[in-house]
mmCIF file of the N, C-alpha and C atoms, coordinates in Angstrom:
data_MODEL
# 
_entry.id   MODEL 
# 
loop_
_atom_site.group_PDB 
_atom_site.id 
_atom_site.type_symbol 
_atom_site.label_atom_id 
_atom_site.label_alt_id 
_atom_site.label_comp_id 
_atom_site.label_asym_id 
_atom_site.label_entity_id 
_atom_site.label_seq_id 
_atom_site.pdbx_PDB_ins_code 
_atom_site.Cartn_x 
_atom_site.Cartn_y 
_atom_site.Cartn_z 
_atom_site.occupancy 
_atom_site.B_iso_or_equiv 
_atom_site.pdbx_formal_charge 
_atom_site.auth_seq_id 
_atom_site.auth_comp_id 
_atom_site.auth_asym_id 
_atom_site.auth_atom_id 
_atom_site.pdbx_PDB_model_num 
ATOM 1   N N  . UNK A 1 1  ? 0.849   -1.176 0.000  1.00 0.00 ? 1  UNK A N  1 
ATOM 2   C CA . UNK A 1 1  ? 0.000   0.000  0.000  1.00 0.00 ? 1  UNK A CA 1 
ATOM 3   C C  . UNK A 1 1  ? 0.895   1.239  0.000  1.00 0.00 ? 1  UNK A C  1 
ATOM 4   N N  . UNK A 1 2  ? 0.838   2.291  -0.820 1.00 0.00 ? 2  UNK A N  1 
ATOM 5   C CA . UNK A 1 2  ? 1.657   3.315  -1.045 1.00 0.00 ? 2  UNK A CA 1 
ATOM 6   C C  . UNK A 1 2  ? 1.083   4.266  0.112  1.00 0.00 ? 2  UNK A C  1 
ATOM 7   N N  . UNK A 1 3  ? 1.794   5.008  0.682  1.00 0.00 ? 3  UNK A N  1 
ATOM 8   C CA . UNK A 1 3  ? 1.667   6.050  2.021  1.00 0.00 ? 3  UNK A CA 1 
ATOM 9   C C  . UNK A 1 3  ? 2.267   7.601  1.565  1.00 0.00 ? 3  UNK A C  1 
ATOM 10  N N  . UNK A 1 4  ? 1.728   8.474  2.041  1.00 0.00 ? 4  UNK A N  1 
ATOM 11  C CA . UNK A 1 4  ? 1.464   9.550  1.919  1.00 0.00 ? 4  UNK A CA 1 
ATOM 12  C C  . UNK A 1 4  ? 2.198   10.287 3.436  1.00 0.00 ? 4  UNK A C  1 
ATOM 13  N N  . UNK A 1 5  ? 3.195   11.594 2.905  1.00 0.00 ? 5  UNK A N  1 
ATOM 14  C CA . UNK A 1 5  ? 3.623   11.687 4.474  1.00 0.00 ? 5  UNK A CA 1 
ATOM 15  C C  . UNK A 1 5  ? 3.103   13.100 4.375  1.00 0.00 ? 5  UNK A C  1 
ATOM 16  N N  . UNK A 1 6  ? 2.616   13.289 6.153  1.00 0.00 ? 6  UNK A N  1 
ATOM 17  C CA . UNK A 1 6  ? 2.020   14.884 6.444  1.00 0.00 ? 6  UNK A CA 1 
ATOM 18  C C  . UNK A 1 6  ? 2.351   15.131 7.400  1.00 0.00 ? 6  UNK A C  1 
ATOM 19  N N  . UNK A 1 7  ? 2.629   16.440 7.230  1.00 0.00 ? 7  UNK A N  1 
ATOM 20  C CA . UNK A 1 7  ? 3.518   17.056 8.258  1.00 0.00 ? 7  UNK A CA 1 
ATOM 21  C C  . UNK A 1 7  ? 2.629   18.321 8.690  1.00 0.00 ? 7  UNK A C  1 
ATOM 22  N N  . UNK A 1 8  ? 2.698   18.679 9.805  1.00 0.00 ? 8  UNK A N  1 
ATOM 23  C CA . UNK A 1 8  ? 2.419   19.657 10.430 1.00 0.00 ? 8  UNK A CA 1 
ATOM 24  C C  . UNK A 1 8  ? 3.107   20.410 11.669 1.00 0.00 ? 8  UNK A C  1 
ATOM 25  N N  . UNK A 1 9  ? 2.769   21.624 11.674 1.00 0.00 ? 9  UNK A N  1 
ATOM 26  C CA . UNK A 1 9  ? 3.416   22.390 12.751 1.00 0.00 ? 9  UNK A CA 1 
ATOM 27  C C  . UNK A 1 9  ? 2.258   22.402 14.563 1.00 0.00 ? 9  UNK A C  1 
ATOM 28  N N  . UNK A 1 10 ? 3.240   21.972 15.200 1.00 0.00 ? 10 UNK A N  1 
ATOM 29  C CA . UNK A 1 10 ? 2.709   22.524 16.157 1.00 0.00 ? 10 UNK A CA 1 
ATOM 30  C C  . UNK A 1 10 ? 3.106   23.394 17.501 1.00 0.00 ? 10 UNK A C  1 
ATOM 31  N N  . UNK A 1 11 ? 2.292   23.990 17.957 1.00 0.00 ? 11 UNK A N  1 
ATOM 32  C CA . UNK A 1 11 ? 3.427   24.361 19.449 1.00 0.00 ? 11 UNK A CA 1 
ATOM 33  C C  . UNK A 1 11 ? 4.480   23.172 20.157 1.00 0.00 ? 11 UNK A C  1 
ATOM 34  N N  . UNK A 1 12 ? 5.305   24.026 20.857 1.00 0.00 ? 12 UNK A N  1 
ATOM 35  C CA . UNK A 1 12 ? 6.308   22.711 21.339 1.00 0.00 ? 12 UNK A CA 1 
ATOM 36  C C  . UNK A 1 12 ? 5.193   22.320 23.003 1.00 0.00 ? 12 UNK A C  1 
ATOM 37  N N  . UNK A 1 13 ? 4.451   23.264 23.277 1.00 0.00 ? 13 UNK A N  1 
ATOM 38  C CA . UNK A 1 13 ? 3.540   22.380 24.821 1.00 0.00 ? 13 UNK A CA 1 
ATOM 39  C C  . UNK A 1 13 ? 2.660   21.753 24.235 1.00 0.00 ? 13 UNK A C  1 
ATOM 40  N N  . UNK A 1 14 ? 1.835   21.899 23.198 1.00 0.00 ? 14 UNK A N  1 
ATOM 41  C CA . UNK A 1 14 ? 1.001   20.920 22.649 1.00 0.00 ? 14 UNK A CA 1 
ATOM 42  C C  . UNK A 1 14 ? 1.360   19.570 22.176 1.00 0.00 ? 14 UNK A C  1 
ATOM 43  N N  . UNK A 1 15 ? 2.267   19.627 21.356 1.00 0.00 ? 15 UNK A N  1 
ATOM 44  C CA . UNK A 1 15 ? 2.682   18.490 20.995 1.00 0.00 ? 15 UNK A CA 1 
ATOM 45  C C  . UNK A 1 15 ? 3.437   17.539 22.385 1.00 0.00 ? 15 UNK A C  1 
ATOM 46  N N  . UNK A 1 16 ? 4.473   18.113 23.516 1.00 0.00 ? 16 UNK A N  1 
ATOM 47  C CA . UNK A 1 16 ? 4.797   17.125 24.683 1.00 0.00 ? 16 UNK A CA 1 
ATOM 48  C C  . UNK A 1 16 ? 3.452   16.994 25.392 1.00 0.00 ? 16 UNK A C  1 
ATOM 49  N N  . UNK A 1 17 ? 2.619   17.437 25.544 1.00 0.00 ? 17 UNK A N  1 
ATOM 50  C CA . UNK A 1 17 ? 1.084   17.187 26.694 1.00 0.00 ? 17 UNK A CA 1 
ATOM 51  C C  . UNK A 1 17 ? 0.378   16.509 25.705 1.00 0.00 ? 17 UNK A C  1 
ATOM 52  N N  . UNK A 1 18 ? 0.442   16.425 24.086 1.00 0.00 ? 18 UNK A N  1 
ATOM 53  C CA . UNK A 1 18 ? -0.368  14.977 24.119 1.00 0.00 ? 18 UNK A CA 1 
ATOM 54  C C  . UNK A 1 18 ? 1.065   13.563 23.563 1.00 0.00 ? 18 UNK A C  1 
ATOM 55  N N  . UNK A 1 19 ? 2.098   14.059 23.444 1.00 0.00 ? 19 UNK A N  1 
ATOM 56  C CA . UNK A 1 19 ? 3.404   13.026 23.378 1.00 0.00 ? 19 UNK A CA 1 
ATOM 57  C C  . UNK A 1 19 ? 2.693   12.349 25.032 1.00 0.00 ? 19 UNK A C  1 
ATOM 58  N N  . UNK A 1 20 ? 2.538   13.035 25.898 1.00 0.00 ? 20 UNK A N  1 
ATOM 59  C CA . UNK A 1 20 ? 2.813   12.309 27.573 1.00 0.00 ? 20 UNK A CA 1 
ATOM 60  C C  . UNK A 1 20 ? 0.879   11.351 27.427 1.00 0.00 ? 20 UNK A C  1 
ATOM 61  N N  . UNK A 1 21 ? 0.217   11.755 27.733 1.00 0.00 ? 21 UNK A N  1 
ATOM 62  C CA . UNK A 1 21 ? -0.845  12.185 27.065 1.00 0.00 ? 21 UNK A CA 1 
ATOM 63  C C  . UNK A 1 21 ? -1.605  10.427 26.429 1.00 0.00 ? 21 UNK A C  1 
ATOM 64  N N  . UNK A 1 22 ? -0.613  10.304 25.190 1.00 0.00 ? 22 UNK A N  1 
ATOM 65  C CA . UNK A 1 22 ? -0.636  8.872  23.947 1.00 0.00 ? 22 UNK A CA 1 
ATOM 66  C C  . UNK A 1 22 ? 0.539   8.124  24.521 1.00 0.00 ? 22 UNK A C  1 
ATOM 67  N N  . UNK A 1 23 ? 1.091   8.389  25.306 1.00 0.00 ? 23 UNK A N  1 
ATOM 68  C CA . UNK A 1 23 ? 2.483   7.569  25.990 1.00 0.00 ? 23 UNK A CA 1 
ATOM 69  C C  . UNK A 1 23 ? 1.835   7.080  27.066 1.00 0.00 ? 23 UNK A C  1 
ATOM 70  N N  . UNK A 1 24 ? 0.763   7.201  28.002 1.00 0.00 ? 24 UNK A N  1 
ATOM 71  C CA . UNK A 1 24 ? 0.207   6.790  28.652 1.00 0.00 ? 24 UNK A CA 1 
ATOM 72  C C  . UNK A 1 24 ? -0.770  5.639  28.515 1.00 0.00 ? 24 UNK A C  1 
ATOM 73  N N  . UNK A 1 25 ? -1.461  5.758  27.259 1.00 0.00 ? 25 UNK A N  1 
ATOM 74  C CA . UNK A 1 25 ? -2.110  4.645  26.410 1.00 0.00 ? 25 UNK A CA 1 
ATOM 75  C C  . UNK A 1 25 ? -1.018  3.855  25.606 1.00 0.00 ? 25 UNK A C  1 
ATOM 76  N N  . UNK A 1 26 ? -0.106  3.624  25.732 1.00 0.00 ? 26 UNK A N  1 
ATOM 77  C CA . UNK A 1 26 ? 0.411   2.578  24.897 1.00 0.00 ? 26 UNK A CA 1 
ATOM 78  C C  . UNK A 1 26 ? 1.221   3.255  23.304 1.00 0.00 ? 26 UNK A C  1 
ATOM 79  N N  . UNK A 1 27 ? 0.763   4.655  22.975 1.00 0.00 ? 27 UNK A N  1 
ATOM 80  C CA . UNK A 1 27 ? 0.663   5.080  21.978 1.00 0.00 ? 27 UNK A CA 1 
ATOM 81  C C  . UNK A 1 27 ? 1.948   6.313  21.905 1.00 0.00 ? 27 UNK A C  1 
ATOM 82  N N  . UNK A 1 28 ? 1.865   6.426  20.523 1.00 0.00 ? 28 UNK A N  1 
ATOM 83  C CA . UNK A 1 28 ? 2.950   7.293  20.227 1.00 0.00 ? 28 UNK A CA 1 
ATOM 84  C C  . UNK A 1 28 ? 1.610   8.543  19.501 1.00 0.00 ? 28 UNK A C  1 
ATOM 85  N N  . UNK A 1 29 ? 2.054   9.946  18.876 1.00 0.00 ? 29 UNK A N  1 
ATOM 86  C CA . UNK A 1 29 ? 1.574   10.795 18.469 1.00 0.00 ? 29 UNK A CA 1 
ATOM 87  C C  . UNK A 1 29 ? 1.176   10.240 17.026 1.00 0.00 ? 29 UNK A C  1 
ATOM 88  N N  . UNK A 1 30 ? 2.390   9.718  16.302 1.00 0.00 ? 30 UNK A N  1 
ATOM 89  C CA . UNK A 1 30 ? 2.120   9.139  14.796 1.00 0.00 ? 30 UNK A CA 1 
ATOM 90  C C  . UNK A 1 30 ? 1.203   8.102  14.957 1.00 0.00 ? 30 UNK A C  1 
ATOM 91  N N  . UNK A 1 31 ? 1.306   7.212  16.046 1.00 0.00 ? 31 UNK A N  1 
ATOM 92  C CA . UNK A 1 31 ? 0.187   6.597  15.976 1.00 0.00 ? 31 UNK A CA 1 
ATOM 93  C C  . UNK A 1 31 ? -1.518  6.524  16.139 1.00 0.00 ? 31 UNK A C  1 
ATOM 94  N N  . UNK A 1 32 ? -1.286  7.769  16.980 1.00 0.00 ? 32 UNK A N  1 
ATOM 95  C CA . UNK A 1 32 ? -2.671  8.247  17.356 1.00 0.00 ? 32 UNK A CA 1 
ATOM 96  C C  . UNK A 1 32 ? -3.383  8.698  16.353 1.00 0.00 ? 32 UNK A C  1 
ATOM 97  N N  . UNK A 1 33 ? -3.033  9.880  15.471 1.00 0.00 ? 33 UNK A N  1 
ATOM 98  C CA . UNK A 1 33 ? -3.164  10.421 14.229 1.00 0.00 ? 33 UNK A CA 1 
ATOM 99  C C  . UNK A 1 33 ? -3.286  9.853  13.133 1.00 0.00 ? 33 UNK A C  1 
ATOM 100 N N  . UNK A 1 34 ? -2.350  7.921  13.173 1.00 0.00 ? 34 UNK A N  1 
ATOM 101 C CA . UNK A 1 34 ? -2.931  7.247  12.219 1.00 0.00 ? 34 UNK A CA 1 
ATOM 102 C C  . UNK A 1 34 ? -4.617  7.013  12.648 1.00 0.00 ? 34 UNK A C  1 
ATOM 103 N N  . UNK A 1 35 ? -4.646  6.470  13.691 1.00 0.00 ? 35 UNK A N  1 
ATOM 104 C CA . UNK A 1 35 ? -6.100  5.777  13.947 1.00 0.00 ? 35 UNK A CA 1 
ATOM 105 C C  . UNK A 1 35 ? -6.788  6.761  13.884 1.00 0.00 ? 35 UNK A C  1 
ATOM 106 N N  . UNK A 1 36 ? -6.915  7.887  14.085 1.00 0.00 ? 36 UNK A N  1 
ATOM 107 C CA . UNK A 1 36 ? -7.929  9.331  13.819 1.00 0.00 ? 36 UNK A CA 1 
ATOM 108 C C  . UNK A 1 36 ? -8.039  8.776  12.579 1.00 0.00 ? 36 UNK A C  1 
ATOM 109 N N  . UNK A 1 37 ? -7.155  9.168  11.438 1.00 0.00 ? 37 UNK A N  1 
ATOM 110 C CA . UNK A 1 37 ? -7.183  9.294  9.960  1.00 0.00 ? 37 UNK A CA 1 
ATOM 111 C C  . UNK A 1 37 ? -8.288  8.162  9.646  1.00 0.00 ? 37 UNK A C  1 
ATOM 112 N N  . UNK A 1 38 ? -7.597  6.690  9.786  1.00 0.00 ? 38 UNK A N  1 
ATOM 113 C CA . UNK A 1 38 ? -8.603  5.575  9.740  1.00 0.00 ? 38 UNK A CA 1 
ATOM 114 C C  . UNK A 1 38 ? -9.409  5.627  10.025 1.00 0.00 ? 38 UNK A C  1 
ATOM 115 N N  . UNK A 1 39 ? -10.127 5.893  10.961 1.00 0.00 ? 39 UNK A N  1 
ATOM 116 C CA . UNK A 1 39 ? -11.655 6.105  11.522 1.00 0.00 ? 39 UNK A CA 1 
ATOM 117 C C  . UNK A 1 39 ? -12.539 6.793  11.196 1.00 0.00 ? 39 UNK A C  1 
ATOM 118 N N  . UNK A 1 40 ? -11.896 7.861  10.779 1.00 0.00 ? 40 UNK A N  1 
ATOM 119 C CA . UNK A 1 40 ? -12.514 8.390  9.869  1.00 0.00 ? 40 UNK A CA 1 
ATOM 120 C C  . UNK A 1 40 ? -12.528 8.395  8.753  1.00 0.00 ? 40 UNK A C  1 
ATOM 121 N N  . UNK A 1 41 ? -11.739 7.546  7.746  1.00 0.00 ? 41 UNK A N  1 
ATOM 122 C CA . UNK A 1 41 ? -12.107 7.410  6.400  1.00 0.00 ? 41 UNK A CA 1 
ATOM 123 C C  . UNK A 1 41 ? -12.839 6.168  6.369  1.00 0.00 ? 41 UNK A C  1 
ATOM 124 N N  . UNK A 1 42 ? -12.705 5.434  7.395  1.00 0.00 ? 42 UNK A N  1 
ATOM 125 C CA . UNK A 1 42 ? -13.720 4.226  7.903  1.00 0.00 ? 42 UNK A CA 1 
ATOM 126 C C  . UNK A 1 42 ? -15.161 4.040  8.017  1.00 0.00 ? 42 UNK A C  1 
ATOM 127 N N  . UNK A 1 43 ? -15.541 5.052  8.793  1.00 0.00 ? 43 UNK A N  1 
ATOM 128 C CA . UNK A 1 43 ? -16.613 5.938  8.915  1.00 0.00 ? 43 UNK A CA 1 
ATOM 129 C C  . UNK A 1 43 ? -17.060 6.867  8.057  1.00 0.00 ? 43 UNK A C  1 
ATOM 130 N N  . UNK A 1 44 ? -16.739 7.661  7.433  1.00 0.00 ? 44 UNK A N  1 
ATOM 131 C CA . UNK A 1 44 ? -17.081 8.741  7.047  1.00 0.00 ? 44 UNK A CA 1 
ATOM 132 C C  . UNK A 1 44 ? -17.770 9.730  7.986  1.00 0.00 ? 44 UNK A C  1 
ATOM 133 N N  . UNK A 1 45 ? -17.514 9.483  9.350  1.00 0.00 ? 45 UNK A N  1 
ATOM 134 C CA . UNK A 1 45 ? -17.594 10.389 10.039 1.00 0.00 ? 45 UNK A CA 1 
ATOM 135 C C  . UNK A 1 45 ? -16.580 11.289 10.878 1.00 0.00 ? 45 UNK A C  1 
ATOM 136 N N  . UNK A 1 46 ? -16.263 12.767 11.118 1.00 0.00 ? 46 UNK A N  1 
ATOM 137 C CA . UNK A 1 46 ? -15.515 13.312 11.991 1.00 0.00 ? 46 UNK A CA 1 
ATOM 138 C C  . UNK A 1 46 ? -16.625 13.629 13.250 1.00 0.00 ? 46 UNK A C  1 
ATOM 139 N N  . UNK A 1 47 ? -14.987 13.844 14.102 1.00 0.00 ? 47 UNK A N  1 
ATOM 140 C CA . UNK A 1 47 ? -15.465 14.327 15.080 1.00 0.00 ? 47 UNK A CA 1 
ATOM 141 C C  . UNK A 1 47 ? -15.704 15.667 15.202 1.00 0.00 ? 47 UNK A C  1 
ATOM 142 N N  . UNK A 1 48 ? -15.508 16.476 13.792 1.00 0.00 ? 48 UNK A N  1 
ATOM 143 C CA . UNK A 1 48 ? -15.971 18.161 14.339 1.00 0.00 ? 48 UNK A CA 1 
ATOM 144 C C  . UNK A 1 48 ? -17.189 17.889 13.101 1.00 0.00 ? 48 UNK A C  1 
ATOM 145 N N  . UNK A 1 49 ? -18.109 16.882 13.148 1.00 0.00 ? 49 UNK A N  1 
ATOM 146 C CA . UNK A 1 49 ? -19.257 17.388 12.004 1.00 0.00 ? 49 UNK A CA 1 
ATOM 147 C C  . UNK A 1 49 ? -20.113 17.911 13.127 1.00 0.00 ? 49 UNK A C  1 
ATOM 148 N N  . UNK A 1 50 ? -20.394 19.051 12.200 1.00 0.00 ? 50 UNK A N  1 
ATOM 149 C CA . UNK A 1 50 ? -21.883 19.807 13.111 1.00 0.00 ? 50 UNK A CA 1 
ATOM 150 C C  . UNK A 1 50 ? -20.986 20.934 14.518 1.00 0.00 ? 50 UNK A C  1 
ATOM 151 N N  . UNK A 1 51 ? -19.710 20.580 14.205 1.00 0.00 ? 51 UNK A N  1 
ATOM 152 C CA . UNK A 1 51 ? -18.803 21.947 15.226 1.00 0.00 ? 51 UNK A CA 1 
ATOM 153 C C  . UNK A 1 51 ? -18.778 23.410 14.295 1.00 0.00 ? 51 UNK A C  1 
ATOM 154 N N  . UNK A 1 52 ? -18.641 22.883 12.967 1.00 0.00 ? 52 UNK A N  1 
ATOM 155 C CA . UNK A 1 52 ? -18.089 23.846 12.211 1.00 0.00 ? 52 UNK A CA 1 
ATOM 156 C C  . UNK A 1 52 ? -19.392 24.173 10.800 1.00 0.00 ? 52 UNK A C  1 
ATOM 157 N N  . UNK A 1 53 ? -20.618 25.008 10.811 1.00 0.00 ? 53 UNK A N  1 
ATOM 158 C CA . UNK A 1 53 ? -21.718 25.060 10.397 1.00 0.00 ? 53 UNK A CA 1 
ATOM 159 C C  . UNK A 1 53 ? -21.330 26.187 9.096  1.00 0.00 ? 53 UNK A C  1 
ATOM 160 N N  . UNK A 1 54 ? -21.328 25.570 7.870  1.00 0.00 ? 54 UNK A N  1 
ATOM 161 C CA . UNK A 1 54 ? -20.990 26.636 6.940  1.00 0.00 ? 54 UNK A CA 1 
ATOM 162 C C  . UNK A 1 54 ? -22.072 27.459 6.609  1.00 0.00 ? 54 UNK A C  1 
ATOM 163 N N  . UNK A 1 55 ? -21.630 28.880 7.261  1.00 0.00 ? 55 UNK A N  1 
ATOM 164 C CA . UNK A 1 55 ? -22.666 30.269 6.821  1.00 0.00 ? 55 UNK A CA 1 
ATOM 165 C C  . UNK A 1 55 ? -22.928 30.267 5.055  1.00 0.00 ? 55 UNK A C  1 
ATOM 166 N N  . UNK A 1 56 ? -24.301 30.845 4.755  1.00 0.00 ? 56 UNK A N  1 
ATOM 167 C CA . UNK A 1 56 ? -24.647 31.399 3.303  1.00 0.00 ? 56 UNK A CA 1 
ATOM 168 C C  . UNK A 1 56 ? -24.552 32.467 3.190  1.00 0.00 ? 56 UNK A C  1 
# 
């Protein structure tokens, strides 16, 4: 299966408070972010539907 790499910026306290956070579950950050991704292309559902209501 061919993979796709994404990168993003984040603060340096955001990223160690959920590094500690997914290190507590067993998990790393890359891994967490995989299973988000999956679950939701799994689903076809997110977790911000109906957070973010597009104005006309």
């Amino acid at each position: 299966m061919a993979e796709k790499l994404i990168q993003l910026r984040v603060e340096d306290a955001i990223k160690d408070q959920a590094d500690e956070i997914f290190k507590k579950q067993g998990l790393t950050t890359q891994t967490a972010i995989k299973i988000f991704l999956t679950q939701v292309a799994n689903t076809g559902k997110s977790p911000f539907d109906n957070l973010f209501v597009a104005k006309d």
